[in-house]
N, C-alpha and C positions, 0 to 999 in steps of 0.2 A: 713456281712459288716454293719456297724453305720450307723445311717443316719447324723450324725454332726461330721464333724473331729472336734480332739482336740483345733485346733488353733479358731473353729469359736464357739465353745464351752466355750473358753476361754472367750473369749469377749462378749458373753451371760450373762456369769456368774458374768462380769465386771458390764455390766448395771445393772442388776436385783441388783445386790447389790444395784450401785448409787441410784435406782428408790426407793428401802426400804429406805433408807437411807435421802435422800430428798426429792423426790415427793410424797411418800405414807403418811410420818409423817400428811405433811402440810394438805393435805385431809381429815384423821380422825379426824385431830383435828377440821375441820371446819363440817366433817359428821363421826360421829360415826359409827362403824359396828353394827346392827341390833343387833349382838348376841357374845358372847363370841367366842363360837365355831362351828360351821359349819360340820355337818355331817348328810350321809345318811342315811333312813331307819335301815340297816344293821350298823349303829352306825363306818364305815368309817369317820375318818375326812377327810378334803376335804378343799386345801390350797382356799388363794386367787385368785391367778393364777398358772396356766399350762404353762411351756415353756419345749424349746426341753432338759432342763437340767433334766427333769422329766423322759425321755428316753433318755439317755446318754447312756446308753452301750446297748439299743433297735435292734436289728438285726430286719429289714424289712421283708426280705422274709421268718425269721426265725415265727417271731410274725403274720405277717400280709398275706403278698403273694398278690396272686390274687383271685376273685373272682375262685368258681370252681376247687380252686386246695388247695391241704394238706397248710397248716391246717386248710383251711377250715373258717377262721375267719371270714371272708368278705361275705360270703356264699356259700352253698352247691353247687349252679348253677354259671355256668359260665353268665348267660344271666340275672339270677334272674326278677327281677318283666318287665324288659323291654318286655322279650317275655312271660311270663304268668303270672298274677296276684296270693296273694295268693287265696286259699280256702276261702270263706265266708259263714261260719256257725250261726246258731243261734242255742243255745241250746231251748229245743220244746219237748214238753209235758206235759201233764195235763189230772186230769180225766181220760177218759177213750179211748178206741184208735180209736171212735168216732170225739172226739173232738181232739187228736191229728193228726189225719187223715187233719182235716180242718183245723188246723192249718198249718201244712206241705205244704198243696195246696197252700196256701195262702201266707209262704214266697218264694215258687218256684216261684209262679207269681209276686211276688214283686223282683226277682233276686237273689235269694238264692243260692250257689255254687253248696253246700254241705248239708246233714239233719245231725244233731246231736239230739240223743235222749236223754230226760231225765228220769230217771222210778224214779216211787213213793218208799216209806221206805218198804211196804213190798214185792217189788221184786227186790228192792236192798239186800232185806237179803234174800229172796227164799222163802215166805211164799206163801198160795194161800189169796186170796180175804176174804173167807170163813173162813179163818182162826179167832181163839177169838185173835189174837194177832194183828189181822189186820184191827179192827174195829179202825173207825172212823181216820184211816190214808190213806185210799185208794184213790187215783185220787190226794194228795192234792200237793206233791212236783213233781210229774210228773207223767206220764204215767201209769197206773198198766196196766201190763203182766200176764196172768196167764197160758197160753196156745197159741198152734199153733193159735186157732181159732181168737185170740186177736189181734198175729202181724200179721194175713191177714185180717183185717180186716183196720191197721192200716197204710200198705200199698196199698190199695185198688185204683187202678185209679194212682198208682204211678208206674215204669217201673221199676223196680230195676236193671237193668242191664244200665241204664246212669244217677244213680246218685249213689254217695257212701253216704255211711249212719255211722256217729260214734256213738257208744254205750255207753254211759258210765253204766259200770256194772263191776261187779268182782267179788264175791261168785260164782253166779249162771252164770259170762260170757260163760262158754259151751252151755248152756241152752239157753240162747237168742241167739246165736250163732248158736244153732243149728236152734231152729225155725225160724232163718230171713234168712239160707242159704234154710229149707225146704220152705220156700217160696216161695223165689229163684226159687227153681225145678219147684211151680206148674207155676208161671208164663214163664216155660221155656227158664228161664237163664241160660247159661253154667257156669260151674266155674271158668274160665276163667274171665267172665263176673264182677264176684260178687267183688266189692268194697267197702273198708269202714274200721272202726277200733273198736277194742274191746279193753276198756279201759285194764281187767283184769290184774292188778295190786297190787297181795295182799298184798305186804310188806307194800303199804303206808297206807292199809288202817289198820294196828297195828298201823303205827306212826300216823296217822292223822286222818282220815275222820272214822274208827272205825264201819262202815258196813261191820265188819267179821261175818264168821261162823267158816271153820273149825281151827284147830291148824295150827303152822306159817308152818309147815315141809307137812301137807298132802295141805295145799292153796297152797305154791307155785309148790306142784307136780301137782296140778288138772291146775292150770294153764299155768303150760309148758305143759301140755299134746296138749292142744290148741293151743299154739306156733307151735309143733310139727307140729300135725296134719294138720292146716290153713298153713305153709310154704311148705307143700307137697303137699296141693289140690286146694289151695285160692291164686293161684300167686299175685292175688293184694288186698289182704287184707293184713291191719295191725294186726293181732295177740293178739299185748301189746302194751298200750300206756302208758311206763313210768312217771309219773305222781309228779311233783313237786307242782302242782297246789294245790292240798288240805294238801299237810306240809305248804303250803302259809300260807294259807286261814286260818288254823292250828296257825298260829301265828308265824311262824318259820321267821326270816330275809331273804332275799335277798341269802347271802350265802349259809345260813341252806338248803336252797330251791336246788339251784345249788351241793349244795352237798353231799347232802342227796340221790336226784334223783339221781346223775352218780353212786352213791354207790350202789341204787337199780337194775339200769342195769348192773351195774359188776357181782352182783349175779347173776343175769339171765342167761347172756352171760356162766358162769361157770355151771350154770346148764344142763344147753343144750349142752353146749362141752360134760360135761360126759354122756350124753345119747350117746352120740355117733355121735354128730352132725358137720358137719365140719364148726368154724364161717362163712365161704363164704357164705354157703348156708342159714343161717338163718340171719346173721346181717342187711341184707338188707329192710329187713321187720319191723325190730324194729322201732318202734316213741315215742318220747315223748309230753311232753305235759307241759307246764309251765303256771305259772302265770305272770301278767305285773298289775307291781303294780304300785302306784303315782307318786316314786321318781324317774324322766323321764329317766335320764342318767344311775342311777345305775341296772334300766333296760334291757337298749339297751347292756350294758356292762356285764350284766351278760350272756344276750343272743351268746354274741360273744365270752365271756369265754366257754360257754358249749359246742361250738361247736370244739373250739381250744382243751378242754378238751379232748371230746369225741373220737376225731380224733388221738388222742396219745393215746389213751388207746386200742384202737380196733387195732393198728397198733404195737403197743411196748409192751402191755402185754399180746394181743390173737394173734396176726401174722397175722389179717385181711391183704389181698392181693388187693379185691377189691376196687376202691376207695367206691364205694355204702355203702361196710360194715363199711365207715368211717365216713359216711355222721351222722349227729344228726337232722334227720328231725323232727320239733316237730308242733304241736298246741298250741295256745296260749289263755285263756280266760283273759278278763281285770277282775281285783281285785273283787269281790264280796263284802270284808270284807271293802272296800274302801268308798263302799254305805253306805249314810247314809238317816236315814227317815226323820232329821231333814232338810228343805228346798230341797225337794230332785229332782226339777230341775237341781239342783249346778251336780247332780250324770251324766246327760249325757255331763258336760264339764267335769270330772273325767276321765269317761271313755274313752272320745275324747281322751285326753291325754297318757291312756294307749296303745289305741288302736296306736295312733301314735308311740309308743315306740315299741311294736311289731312289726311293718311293717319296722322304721329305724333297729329294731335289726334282720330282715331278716327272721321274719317266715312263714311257709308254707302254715299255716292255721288258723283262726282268725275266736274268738265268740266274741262280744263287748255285755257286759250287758245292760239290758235295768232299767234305771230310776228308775222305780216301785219298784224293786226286794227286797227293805227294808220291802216292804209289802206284796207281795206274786207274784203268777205266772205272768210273764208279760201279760199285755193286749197285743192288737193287735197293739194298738196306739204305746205304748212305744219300743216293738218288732220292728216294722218299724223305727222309730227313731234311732233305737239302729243299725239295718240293713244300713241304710243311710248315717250314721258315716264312718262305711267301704267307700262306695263307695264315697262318697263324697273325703275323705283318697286318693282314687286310683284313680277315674278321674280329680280331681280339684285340688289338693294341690302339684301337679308335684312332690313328696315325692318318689315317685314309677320309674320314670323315669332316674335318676343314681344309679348304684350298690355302696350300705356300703356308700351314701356321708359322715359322720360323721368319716369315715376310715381316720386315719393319726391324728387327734384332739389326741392334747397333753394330754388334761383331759380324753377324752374317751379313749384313748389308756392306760393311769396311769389306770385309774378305773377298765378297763377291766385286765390288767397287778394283779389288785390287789385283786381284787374279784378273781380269777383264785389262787393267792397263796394261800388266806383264804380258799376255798375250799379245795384246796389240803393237808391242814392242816387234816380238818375233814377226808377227804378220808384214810388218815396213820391210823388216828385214831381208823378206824372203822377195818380198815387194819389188826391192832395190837389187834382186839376184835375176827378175825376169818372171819370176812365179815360183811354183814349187816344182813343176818339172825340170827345170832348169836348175833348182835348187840341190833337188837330189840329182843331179849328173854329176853337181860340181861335191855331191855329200855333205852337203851342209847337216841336215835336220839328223844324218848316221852319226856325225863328229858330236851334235850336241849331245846326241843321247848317251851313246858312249862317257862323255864327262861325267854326265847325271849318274849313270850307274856305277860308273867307278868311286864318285863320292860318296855314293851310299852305302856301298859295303865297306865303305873306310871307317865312315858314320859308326855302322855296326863294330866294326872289332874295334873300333877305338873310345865307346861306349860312350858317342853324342844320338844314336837313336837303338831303341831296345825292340827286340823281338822275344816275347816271354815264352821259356822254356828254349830257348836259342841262345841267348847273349845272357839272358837276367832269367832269376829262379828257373835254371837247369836242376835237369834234374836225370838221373843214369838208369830210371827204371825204365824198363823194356816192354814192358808184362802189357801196357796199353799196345804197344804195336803188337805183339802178338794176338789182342784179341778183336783187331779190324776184322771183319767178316768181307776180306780182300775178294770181287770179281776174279772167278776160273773160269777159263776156253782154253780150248786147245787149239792153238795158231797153225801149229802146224798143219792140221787136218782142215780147216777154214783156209789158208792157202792152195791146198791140192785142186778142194772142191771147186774154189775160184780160179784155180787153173782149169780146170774139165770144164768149167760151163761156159768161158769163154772161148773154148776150142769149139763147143758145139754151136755158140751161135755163130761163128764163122762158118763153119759146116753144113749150118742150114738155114742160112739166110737169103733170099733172092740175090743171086751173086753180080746178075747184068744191073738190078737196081741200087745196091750196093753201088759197086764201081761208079758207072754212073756220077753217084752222087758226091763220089769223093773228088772224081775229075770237074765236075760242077763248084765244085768249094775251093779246089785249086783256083783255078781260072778268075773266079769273085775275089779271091784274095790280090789274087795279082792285078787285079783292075780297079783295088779299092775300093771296093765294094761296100757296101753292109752284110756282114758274112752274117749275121741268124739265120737271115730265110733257109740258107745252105747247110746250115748244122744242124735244124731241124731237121732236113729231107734227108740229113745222114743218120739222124738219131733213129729216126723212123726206121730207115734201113738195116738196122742192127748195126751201123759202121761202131767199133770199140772207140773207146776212148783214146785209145793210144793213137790209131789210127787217123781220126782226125786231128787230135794234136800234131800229130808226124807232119800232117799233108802242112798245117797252120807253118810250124817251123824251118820245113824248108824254105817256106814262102818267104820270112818275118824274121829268121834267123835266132840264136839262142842266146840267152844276156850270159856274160859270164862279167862279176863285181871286181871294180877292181880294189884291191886291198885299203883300208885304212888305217892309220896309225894314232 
């Protein structure tokens, strides 16, 4: 059923005319439109007004529904934020797991939901500390991991069985995975217990973010192994956090984001069917993870696309039964690339905004950037400001206390309505290449993004979109950047330390149970194994990070990209 009969359709259609016709003229002519044309991020135009002529042949319960039920638009929960707020994360880590120990403390006592870790570049790619590849990059983007001894050190005075903790990792996600579940064990957590999410998402990181190691076909087998294994023993870990976030960040629109990501979980979903998985039993688990970028509305609207998306696809092309496996529960980070160094106060009403656009578009769980970030790891100052945003969000701005209010908006409903067909465009596309693994062999989703971002900075200096205090009302005083209260460590000394403690736990680790375990993980690689059980028994072992990485790549071999133009 329409939400507007024909007859009151008619007489909509009557005025809007007259109003073009007569009242608009007279207006421009006395106030001119700001700009020729009017569109979003994702290069959508976007009229002057929205009326119900915009959804004229709109089905309600088809589009929209209720809260808690197919399709899910409005959101996954029937009750959404009225009976639990979302997750409040800060992404957390630096240096060494020392100092991200004390930082952790320090946002639980400030009201922190959720931990979200971040690791430095060389355990994002699975190097050790020690490594010659890994000088002078250790501690600086986040956390270095180099061994069990590191994430017990970096949960230390922390309970791991009542908080969840997100990883962001993917090369080497079994390997943190394993050591934060053997952790788990000494501080005698059940499995049951153990909570939290492992990014491990390797397709985006061909398209995007580019901390690969192995080839696209042995990444995403090493990564369903963990899906596998974590839905069979970690009932409430997340697995995979599908990751639209860094095609963002990447440069990619609005769209690109929204559809790039469902294509990434299509793959998945097929891969795990052919293991022999039945979707009930794994789709419940899957999360994703998006970005919330400036452009407030095209936002909230892609967020309610993804979910209406996702909800047909688990239902119409895998035969998901349960609603769970329908659900798109994602996380949300506001814009990183949004930050600017110039005036970069201006960055926490940025991310206010984002952060706001997130929570109207119904997500689960929610990192708001903190200010600094144009210049490095947050301090302590800007982290709480950044923290505050949330809650201030959830207790003070009543945003949180109706479900979807923006649900039925003529504009929001077109936007969402049209971001959702633009996506679906891309999706056939990727459809007609063989999937998205196949897609990204041939580069497709790198070539689009590339376009996207080169149009945008065109955008910028050729002043079709503004960034204030960059492009529009610049401004040459300094005296704000001088007075960030910029995060100090000294790297160098956090590199040394992280060199010594990994020589010791080589030193004195059970050396025959070590080995062992490393030649055990060989041999399971090479027979196709499901390598967790093996990474575990090496995590356990004190085997380093690099270590098992080494043993996985001779195995699996190393991606090297080939160029794009």
């Amino acid at each position: 059923m329409v939400m507007f009969d024909g007859e009151e359709l008619g007489r909509i259609e009557e005025k809007l005319k007259e109003w073009r016709e007569k009242t608009l003229p007279k207006w421009l002519e006395r106030m001119p439109e700001r700009m020729e044309e009017f569109t979003t991020l994702s290069d959508i135009k976007v009229k002057d007004v929205y009326t119900p002529l915009d959804l004229k042949d709109w089905s309600y319960l088809e589009k929209l529904g209720l809260p808690g039920e197919y399709p899910f638009t409005r959101g996954i929960h029937a009750t959404m934020y009225r009976a639990k707020l979302w997750t409040m994360r800060m992404f957390s880590g630096y240096g060494g797991p020392e100092e991200t120990n004390r930082r952790l403390k320090f946002l639980i006592q400030h009201g922190e939901t959720g931990l979200s870790l971040a690791f430095d570049e060389p355990t994002l790619v699975g190097i050790d500390p020690d490594d010659p590849l890994a000088e002078g990059h250790v501690g600086i983007e986040g956390v270095n991991i180099a061994s069990l001894r590191d994430m017990e050190i970096v949960f230390d005075g922390i309970n791991m069985g009542e908080v969840t903790t997100n990883m962001t990792i993917n090369p080497p996600a079994p390997v943190l995975l394993s050591y934060y579940v053997a952790v788990a064990e000494k501080q005698g957590v059940p499995y049951h217990r153990i909570g939290g999410t492992t990014q491990n998402d390797p397709l985006k990181e061909f398209i995007a973010q580019k901390t690969y190691v192995f080839p696209p076909e042995a990444a995403v087998k090493i990564a369903m192994d963990v899906v596998e294994w974590s839905v069979k023993n970690l009932p409430k870990w997340n697995p995979i956090s599908i990751s639209g976030y860094h095609i963002r960040e990447a440069g990619a629109t609005a769209v690109q984001e929204l559809a790039f990501t469902l294509a990434d979980g299509i793959e998945y979903v097929r891969q795990l069917i052919a293991r022999g998985l039945d979707v009930d039993q794994f789709a419940p688990r899957l999360s994703f993870f998006f970005d919330s970028h400036i452009n407030f509305f095209e936002e909230i609207a892609k967020f309610r696309a993804a979910r209406r998306m996702w909800a047909k696809i688990m239902r119409e092309w895998f035969g998901a039964k349960k609603q769970r496996s329908m659900w798109l529960r994602f996380h949300t980070q506001t814009a990183g690339v949004s930050l600017v160094a110039q005036e970069p106060f201006n960055n926490i009403i940025r991310t206010t905004l984002e952060a706001l656009a997130a929570v109207l578009g119904g997500t689960q769980s929610l990192h708001t950037n903190s200010f600094d970030e144009p210049f490095r790891v947050p301090s302590e100052f800007a982290a709480k400001i950044a923290l505050r945003t949330q809650q201030i969000i959830a207790y003070e701005s009543g945003v949180a206390d109706v479900i979807d209010p923006l649900g039925g908006s003529y504009y929001v409903e077109w936007l969402t309505d049209e971001i959702e067909e633009r996506a679906w465009k891309y999706i056939d596309r990727i459809e007609s290449m063989g999937g998205m693994l196949e897609a990204v062999k041939k580069g497709y989703p790198q070539r689009e993004i590339m376009d996207a971002s080169y149009k945008f900075q065109r955008d910028l200096e050729e002043g079709r979109k503004f960034i204030v205090g960059v492009n529009i009302f610049r401004s040459d005083d300094i005296d704000e950047i001088r007075n960030v209260p910029l995060l100090e460590f000294d790297q160098e000394e956090i590199e040394e330390r992280q060199k010594r403690r990994v020589k010791e736990v080589r030193a004195n680790r059970n050396q025959e149970r070590w080995k062992r375990s490393l030649e055990d993980l060989r041999r399971a690689a090479e027979r196709g194994e499901n390598l967790m059980p093996y990474v575990l028994e090496a995590g356990r072992s004190y085997a380093t990070l690099g270590e098992i990485m080494g043993v996985l790549k001779e195995v699996y071999g190393v991606y090297v990209e080939p160029p794009e133009y």
